[in-house]
VOPAGU-2260 file (C-alpha; in pm, 1 decimal, decimal comma):
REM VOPAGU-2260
SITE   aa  ch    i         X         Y         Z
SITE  UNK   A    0    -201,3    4766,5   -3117,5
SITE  UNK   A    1    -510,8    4590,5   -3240,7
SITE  UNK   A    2    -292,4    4265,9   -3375,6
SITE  UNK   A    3    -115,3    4268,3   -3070,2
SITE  UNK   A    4    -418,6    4271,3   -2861,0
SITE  UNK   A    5    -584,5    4013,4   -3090,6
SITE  UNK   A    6    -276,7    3756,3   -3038,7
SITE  UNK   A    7    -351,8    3844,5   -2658,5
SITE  UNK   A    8    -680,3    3726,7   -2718,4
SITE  UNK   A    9    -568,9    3421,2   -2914,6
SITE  UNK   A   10    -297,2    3310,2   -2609,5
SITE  UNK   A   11    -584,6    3395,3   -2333,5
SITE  UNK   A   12    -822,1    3103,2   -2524,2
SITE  UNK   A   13    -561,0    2863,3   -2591,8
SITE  UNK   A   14    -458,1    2878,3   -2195,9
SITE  UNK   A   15    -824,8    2861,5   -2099,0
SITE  UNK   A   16    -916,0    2555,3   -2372,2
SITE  UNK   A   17    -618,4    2387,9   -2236,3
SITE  UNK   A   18    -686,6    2465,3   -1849,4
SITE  UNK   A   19   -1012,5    2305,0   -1922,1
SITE  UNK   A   20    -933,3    2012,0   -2082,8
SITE  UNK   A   21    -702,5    1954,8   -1767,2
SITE  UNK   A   22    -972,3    1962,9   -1552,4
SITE  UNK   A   23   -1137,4    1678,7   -1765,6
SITE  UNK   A   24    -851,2    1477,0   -1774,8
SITE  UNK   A   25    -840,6    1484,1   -1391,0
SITE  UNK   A   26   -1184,7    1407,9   -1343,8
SITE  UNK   A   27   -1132,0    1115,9   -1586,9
SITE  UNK   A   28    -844,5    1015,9   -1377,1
SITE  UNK   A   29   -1034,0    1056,7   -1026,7
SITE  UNK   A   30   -1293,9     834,0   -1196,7
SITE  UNK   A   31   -1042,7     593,9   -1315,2
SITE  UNK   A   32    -827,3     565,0   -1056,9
SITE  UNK   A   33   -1197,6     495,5    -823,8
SITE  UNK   A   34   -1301,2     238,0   -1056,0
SITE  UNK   A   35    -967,1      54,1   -1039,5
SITE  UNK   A   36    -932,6      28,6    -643,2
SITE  UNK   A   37   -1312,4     -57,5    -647,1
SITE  UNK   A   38   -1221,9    -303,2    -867,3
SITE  UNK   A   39    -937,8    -402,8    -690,3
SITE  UNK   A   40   -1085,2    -482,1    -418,1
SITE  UNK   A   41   -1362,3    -709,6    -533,6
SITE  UNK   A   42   -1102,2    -922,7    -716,8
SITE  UNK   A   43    -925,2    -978,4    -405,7
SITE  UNK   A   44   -1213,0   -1055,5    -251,2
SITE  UNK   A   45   -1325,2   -1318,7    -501,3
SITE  UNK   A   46    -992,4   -1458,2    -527,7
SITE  UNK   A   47    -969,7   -1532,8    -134,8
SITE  UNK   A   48   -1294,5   -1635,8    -135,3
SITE  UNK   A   49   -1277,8   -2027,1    -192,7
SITE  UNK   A   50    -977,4   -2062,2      99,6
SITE  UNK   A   51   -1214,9   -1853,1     329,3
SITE  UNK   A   52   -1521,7   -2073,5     246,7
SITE  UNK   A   53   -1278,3   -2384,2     300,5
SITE  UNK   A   54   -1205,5   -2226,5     614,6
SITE  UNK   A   55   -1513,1   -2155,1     727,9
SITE  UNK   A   56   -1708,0   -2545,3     632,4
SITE  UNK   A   57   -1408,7   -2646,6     837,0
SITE  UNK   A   58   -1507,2   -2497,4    1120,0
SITE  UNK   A   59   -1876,4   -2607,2    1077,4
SITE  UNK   A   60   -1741,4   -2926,6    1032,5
SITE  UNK   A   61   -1567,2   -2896,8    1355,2
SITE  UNK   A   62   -1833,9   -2740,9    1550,9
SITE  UNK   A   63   -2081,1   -2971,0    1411,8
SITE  UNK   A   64   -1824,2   -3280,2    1565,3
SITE  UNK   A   65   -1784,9   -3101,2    1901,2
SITE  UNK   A   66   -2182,1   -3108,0    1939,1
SITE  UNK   A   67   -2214,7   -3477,7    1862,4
SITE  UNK   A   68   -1936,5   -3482,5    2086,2
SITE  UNK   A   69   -2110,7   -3292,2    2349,7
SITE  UNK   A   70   -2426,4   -3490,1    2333,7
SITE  UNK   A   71   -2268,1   -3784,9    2387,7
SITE  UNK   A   72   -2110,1   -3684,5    2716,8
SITE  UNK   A   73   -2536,6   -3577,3    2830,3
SITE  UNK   A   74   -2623,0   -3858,8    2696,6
SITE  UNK   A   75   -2341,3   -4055,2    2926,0
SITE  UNK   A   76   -2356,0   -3817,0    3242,6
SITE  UNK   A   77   -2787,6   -3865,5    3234,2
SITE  UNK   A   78   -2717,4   -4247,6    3236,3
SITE  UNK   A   79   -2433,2   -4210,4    3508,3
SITE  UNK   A   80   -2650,8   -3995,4    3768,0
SITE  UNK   A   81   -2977,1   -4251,5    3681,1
SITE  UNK   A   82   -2766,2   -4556,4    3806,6
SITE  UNK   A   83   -2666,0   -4357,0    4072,9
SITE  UNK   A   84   -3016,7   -4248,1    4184,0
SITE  UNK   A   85   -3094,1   -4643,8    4180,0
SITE  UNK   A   86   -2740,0   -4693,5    4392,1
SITE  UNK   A   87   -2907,4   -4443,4    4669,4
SITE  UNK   A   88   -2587,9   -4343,4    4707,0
SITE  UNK   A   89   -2599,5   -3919,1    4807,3
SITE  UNK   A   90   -2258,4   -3848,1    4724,8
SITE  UNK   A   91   -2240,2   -4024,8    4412,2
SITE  UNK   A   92   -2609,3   -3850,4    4325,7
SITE  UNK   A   93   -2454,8   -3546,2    4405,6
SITE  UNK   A   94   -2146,4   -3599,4    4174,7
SITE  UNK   A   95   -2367,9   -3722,8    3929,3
SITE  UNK   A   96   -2570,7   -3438,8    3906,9
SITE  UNK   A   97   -2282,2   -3194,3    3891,3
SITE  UNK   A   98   -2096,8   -3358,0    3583,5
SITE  UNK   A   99   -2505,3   -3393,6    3411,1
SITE  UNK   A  100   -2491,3   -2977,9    3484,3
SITE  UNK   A  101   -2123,4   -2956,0    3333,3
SITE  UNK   A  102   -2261,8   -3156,1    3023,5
SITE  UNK   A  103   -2532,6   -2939,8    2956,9
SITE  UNK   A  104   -2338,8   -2655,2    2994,1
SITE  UNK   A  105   -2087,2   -2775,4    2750,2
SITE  UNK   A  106   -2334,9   -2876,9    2512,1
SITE  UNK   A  107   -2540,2   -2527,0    2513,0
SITE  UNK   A  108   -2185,4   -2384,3    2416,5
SITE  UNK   A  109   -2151,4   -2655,2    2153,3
SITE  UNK   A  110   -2460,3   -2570,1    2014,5
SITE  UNK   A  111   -2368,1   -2136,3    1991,8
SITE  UNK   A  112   -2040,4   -2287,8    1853,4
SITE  UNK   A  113   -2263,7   -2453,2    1539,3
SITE  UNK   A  114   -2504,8   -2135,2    1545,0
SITE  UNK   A  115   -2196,0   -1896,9    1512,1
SITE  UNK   A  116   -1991,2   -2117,1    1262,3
SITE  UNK   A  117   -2295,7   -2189,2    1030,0
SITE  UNK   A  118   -2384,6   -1756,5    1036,8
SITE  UNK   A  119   -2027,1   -1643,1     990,1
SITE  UNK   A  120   -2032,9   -1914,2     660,5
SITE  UNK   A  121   -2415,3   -1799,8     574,7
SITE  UNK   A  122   -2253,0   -1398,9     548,7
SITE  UNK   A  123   -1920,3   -1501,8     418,8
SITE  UNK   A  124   -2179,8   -1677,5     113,1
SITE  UNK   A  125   -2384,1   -1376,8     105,4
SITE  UNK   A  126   -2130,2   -1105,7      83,0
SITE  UNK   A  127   -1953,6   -1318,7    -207,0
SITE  UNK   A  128   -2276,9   -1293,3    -385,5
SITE  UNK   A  129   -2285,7    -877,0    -311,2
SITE  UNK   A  130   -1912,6    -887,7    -431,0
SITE  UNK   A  131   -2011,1   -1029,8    -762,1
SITE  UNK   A  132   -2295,2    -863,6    -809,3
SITE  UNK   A  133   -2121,3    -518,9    -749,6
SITE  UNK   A  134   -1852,4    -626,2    -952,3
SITE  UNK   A  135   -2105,1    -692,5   -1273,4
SITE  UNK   A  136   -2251,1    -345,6   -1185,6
SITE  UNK   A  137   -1852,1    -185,7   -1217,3
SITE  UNK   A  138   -1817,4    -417,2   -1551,9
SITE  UNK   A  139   -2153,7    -199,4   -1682,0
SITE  UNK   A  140   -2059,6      84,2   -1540,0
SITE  UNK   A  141   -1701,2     113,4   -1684,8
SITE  UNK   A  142   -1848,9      91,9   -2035,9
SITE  UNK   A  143   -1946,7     456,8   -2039,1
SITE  UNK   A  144   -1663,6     558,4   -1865,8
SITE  UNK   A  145   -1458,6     398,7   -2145,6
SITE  UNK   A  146   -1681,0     587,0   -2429,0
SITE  UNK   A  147   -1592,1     887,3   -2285,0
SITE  UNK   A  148   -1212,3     823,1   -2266,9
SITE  UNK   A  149   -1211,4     652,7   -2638,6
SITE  UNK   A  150   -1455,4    1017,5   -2759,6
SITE  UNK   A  151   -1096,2    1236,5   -2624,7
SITE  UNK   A  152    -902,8    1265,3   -2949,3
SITE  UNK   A  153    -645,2    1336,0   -2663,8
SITE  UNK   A  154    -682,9     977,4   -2518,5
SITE  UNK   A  155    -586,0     666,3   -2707,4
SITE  UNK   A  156    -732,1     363,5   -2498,2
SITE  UNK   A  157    -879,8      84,7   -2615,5
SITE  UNK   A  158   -1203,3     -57,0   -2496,0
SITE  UNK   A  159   -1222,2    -317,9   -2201,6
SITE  UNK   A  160   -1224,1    -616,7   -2224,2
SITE  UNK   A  161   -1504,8    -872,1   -2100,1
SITE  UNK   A  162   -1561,7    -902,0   -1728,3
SITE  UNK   A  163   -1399,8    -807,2   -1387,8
SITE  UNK   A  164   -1056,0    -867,4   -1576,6
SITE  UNK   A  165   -1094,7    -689,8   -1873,2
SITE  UNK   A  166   -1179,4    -358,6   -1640,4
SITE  UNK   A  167    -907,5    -404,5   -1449,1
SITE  UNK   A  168    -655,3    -434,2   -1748,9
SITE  UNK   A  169    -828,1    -152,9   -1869,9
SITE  UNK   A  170    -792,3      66,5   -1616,5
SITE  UNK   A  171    -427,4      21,8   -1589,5
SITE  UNK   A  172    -396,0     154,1   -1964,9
SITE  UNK   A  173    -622,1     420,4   -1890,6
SITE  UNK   A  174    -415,4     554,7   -1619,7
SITE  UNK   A  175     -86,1     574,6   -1822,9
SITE  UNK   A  176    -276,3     756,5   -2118,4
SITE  UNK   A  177    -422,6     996,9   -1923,3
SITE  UNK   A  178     -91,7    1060,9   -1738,9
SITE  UNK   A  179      80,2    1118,2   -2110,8
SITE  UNK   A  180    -262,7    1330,4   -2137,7
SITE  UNK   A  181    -192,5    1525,0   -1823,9
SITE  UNK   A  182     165,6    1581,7   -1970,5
SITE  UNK   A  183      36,0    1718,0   -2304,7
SITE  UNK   A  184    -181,0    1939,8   -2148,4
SITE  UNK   A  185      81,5    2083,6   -1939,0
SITE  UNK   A  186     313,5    2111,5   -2204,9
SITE  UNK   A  187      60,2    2303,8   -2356,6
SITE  UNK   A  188      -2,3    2539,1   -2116,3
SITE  UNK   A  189     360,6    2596,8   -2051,4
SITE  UNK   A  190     384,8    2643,0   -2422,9
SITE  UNK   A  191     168,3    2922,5   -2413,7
SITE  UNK   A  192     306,8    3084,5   -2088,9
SITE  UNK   A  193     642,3    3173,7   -2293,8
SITE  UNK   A  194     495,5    3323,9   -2509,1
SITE  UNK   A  195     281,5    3545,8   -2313,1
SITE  UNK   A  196     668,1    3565,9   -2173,6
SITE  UNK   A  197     818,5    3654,0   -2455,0
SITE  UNK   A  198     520,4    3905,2   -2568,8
SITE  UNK   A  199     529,1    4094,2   -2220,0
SITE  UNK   A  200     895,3    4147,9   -2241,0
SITE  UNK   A  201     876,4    4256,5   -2615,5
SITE  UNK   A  202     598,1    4483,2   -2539,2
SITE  UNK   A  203     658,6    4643,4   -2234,0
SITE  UNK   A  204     968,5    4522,5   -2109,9
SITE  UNK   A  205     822,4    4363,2   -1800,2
SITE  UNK   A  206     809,0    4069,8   -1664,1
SITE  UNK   A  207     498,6    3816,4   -1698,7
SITE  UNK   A  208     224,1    3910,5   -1403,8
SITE  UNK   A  209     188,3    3678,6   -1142,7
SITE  UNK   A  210    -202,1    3548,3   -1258,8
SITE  UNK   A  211     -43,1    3432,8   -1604,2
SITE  UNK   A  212    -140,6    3470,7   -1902,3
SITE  UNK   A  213    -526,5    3626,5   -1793,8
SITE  UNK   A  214    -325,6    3904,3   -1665,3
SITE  UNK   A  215    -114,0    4007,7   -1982,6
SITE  UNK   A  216    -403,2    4216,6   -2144,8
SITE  UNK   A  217    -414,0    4419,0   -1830,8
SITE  UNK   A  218     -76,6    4443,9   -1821,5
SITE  UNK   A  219     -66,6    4576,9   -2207,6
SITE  UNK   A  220    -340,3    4806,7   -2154,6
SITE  UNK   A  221    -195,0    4976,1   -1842,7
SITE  UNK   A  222     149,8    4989,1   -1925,2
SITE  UNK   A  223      43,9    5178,5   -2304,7
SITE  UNK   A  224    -147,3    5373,8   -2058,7
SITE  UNK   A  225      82,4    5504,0   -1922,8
SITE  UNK   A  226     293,6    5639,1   -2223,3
């Protein structure tokens, strides 16, 4: 009985080494997987980022044009209701006066058309700056990430390579290694599952218990119990 329960023993750690080192494989993939989309997304951001600049200094540009544009029709409507002040004309004073208010109003717009096209460039420039700046801090904080994956003897990526890039390319390996990882591991564990099988049914004629392989020593113990 005592070799028997020994092998029990030996089965029970090699599920519960390999249960564990599934756990750490899926944590490495959780952090992987995070790094990539993080990644991801900062790359796409970068890469967009000169046509969305262009986009934006276009509309400065544009806004910039309309307010010249704008002050120009003031500039004309102030002169128009002055000459007709000196005409002593009401009606055309009147008129006057009404297309001075229109110009004024149109330029005020024209002006929150320049404020709004120079701050939506100022935060598109800032949060280009944040995106490269977070993606340095990803770069550096990938490297340990990647000392921990190259330390698995179960895990055979190489390191990254330099920059934004070099993560990403990186994590792409990663992810297929620690998939064939994952496999292993499973493999494993189904390994040992027939023969805690194959030692129930020898045994005791039974069939495994439903909690695996951390139930057979119960199992052993109660059925010789019962003899």
């Amino acid at each position: 009985m005592e070799p028997l329960l020994r092998f029990v023993d030996e089965l029970e750690r090699r599920d519960e080494d390999a249960a564990a080192a599934l756990r750490g494989i899926e944590e490495l993939q959780r952090e992987v997987e995070e790094t990539r989309a993080r990644g991801a997304a900062i790359a796409a951001f970068l890469a967009s980022f000169p046509g969305a600049l262009a986009v934006r200094e276009a509309e400065e540009r544009a806004a910039d044009e309309s307010l010249a544009a704008a002050a120009e029709a003031l500039a004309e409507a102030e002169a128009e209701l002055a000459e007709a002040e000196k005409r002593g004309r009401e009606d055309a004073r009147l008129a006057a006066e009404r297309t001075v208010q229109h110009a004024r109003d149109a330029l005020r717009d024209a002006e929150h058309r320049v404020e709004r096209a120079h701050a939506e460039r100022g935060r598109l420039v800032l949060e280009e700056r944040e995106q490269r700046g977070d993606g340095d801090r990803l770069v550096l904080g990938a490297q340990p990430l990647a000392a921990t994956l190259a330390a698995n003897p179960r895990i055979a990526t190489e390191p990254p390579g330099p920059g934004l890039d070099g993560v990403l390319e990186w994590t792409s390996r990663a992810r297929g290694d620690l998939l064939l990882a994952h496999a292993g591991l499973d493999t494993e564990r189904d390994k040992v599952v027939r023969e805690a099988t194959e030692l129930v049914a020898s045994a005791v004629g039974e069939p495994l218990p439903p909690n695996g392989v951390a139930g057979v020593r119960e199992q052993l113990m109660r059925s010789i119990g019962t003899r």
